[in-house]
N, C-alpha and C positions, 0 to 999 in steps of 0.2 A: 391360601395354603396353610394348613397347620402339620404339626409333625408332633403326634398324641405323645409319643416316647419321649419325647421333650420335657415334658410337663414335669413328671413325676421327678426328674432330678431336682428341681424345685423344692418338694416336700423335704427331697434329702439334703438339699444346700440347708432349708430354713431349721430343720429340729438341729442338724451342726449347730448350726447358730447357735439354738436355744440351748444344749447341753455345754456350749465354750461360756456362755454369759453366767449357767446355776448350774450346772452339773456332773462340773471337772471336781468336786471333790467324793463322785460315789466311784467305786473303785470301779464300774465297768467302765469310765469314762475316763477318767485321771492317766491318763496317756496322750503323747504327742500328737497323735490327729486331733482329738478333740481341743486341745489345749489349745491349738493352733488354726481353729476352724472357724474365725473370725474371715478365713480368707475367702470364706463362702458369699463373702459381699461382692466381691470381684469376681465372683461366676456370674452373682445375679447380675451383673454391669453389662460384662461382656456377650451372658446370653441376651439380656434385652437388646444390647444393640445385633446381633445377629438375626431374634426374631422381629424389630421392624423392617429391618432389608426381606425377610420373608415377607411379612404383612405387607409393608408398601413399596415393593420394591419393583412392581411392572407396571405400576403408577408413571405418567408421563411427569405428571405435576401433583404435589402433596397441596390440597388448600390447606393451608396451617391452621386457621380457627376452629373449623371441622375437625380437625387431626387433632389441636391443643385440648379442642372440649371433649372427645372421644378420651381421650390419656386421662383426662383430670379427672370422667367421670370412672375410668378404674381406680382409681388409687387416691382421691382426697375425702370421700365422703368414710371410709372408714380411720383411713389416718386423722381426719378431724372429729371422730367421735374416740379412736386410741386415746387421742390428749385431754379431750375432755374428761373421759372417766379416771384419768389420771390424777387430773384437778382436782375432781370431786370427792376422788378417794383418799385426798391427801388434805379435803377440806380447805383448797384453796392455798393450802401455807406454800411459802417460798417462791410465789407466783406474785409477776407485777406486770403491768400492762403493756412494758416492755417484752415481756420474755413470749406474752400472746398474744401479741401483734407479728413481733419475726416469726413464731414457732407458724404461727395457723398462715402466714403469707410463705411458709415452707423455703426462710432466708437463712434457717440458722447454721448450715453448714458455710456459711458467706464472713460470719461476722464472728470474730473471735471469741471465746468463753460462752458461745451460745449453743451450738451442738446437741451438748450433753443434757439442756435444760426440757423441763417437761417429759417426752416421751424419748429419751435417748437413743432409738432403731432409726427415731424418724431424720435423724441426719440424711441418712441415705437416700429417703427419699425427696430430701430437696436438692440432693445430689441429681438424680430420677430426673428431676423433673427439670432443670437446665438441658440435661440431655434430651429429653422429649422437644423443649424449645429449639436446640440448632439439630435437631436431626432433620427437619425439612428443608433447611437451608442449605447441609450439605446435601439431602439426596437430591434440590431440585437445582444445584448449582455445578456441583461436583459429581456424583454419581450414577446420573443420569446423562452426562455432559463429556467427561474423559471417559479413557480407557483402563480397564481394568489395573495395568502394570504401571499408569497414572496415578490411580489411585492408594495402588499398593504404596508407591516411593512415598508419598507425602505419610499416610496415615503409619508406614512403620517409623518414618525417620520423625514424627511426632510422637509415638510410642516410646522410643529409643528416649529424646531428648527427655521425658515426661520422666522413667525411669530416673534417670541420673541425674534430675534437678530435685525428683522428690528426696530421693537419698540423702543430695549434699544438704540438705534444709534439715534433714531431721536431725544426720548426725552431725551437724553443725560447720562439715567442712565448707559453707556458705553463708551466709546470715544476711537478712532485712532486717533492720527494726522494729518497719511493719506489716511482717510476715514471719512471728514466730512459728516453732515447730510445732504445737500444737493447733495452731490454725491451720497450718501444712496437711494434720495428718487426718484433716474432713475437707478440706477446700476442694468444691467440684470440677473444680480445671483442673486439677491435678488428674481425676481420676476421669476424665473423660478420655484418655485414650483407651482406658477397658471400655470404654461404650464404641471408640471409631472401630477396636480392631476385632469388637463383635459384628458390626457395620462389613469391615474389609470379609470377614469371614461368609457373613450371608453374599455377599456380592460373588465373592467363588463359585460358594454353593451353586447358587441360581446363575451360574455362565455357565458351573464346568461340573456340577456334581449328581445334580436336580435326580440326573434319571438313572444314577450309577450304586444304585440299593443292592447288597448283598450279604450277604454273613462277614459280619466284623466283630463278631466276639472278644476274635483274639487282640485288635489293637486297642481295643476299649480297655479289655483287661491289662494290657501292657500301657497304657496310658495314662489308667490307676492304681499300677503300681509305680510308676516311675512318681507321681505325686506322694504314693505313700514314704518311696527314700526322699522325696524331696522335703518332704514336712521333717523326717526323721534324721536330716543330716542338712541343717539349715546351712546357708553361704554366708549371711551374714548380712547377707543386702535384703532389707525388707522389700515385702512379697504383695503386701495390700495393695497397690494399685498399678498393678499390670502386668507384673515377673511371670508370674504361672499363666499367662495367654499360652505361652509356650506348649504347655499341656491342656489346659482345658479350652482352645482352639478346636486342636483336633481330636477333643473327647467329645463334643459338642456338635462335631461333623460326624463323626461316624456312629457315633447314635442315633442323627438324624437320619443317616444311611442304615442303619444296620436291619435287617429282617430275622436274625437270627432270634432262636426260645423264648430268652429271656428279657430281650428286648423288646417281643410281641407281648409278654405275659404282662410289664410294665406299663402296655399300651393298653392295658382291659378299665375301663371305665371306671372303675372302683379303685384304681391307684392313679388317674387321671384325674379325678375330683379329688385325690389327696392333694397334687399338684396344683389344681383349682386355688383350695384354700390356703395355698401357703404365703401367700402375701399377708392374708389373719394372720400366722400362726408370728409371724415374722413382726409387724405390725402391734400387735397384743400382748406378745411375751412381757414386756414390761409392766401394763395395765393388769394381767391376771397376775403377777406374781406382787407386785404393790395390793391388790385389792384382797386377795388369799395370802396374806402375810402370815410369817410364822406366830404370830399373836393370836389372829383369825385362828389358825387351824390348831392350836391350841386350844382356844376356848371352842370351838367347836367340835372338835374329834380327838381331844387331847392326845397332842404327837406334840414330841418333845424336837426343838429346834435343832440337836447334836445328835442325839440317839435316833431318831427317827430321820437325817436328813436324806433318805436315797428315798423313803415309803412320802414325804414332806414331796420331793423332787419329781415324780411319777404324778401322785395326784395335781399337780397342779398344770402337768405334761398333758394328762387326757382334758383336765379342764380348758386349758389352752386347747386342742384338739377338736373340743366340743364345741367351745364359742366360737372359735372361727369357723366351723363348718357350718354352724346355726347364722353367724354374722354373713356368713355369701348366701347360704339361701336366702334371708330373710331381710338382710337390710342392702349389702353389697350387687347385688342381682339386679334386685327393685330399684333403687339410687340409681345403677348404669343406667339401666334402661329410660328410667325418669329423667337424667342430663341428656342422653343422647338423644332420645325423642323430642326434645323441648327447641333443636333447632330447627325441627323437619316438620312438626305441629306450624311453627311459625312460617316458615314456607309455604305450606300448604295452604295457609290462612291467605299468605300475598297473593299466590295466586290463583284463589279463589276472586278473592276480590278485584284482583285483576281482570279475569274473567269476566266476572258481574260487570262491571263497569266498560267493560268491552260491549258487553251483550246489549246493557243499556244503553 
């Protein structure tokens, strides 16, 4: 089961992204959504854990290695060529074999001052990919096994707790030693409950929602307004790892229900492949904006780093835009296909030969 209208929030979580990290200082941008659209990580959490309970969720039993090689062949072979050309672009400085041994084993959201080092998005995705690891464990122990209002108690009253321990850690009304607040604020158990109670969210869906498609325009729109006061009239309690489930739960839900205009026109192919690529776009932002440095496009298109920073900001936007739509056709595509095919080659090969040796 896929739900096409899904996709394309993607493309809009990932360029949030990219305009909160380079392009809050042009003035169409320099306002509190963008400013604050780091929070876009915590969508992509919670929707990933919503579309594996879609993907595998009428699965009796997840076999994990199948499932772990399937994940990895989406999202390591370009995350490992991000860091490389990172490397290269930077001619190796301030790299030690430390820092690309955790970065490329996808540890460094694990171990403190490492995070940030090499390709900095890619935090998130060793955040990803922990969650990839116990999601079979919960769907073949717990999800598959309780009852829905089971599952809900455990995964909200872990939500709940997750909220109010990240807090007290950051703003100090808690302290470890060794668990400062800067390790606090990438450590993947923290932010695994945006992935359970994307999890709790598909498990609704697919009991109670699957076949209740209609015109939802209007809570989608009330949904992302109520996010817009939220960005605009902060509480004060950080928001990064799990606060707005509240909202982008059921923005999440009724878009995958919703059949209305605008929600079909989002489903047309060509803003489906936006959504496609937006793990590139997410993934790369740091390698094109390191390798298209204001240096680079000075000496090549002479634009001035102050004076030209919004025309600086754009070109490096559709360049971003281009390599990752060229990186899924071309490398991202071909690499899936090539990991996931290489267990089922091997099967085939056993029993083949199983056969023969039968036959003989």
């Amino acid at each position: 089961m896929k739900i096409q209208q899904l996709t394309f929030t993607r493309f809009i979580a990932a360029i949030s992204i990219v305009i909160f990290h380079y392009g809050t200082k042009n003035f169409l941008f320099d306002n509190f959504i963008f400013k604050q659209a780091s929070v876009g990580v915590s969508y992509f959490f919670m929707l990933s854990g919503f579309v594996m309970i879609i993907s595998y969720g009428n699965l009796e039993k997840i076999d994990f290695f199948e499932y772990l090689k399937n994940r990895l062949a989406r999202i390591y072979p370009l995350y490992a060529l991000a860091a490389l050309s990172v490397m290269v672009s930077n001619q190796f400085k301030n790299v030690n074999i430390e820092n690309v041994l955790i970065h490329f084993s996808m540890l460094q959201s694990w171990i403190q001052g490492q995070a940030p080092k090499i390709n900095p998005p890619g935090w998130s995705l060793s955040a990803e990919l922990f969650f990839y690891i116990t999601f079979p464990f919960f769907a073949n122990k717990f999800y598959s096994k309780l009852k829905l209002k089971t599952n809900a108690l455990w995964i909200i009253s872990f939500w709940i707790i997750s909220l109010v321990l990240f807090n007290c850690i950051l703003y100090g009304i808690i302290s470890f030693k060794s668990f400062p607040p800067d390790l606090n604020a990438y450590y993947p158990l923290m932010y695994l409950n945006t992935f359970l109670i994307g999890n709790l969210a598909g498990l609704y869906f697919i009991n109670h929602l699957k076949n209740q498609q209609g015109n939802y325009l209007i809570p989608i729109l009330i949904c992302l307004l109520f996010l817009i006061l939220a960005l605009r009239y902060p509480t004060g309690i950080d928001h990064h790892n799990g606060l707005f489930a509240v909202i982008f739960i059921p923005l999440i839900i009724f878009i995958s229900l919703s059949t209305d205009k605008l929600t079909t026109f989002f489903s047309r192919k060509e803003f489906v492949f936006l959504g496609e690529i937006s793990f590139g776009i997410y993934i790369l932002q740091y390698p094109v904006w390191i390798i298209f440095s204001d240096f680079r496009l000075n000496k090549f298109l002479g634009t001035d780093r102050e004076a030209d920073y919004t025309l600086n900001f754009f070109i490096r936007l559709l360049i971003l835009i281009a390599a990752s739509a060229l990186s899924y056709l071309y490398f991202e595509k071909p690499m899936r296909n090539l990991i996931k095919s290489f267990g089922k080659r091997k099967l085939e090969n056993k029993q083949i030969n199983t056969t023969e040796s039968i036959q003989a």
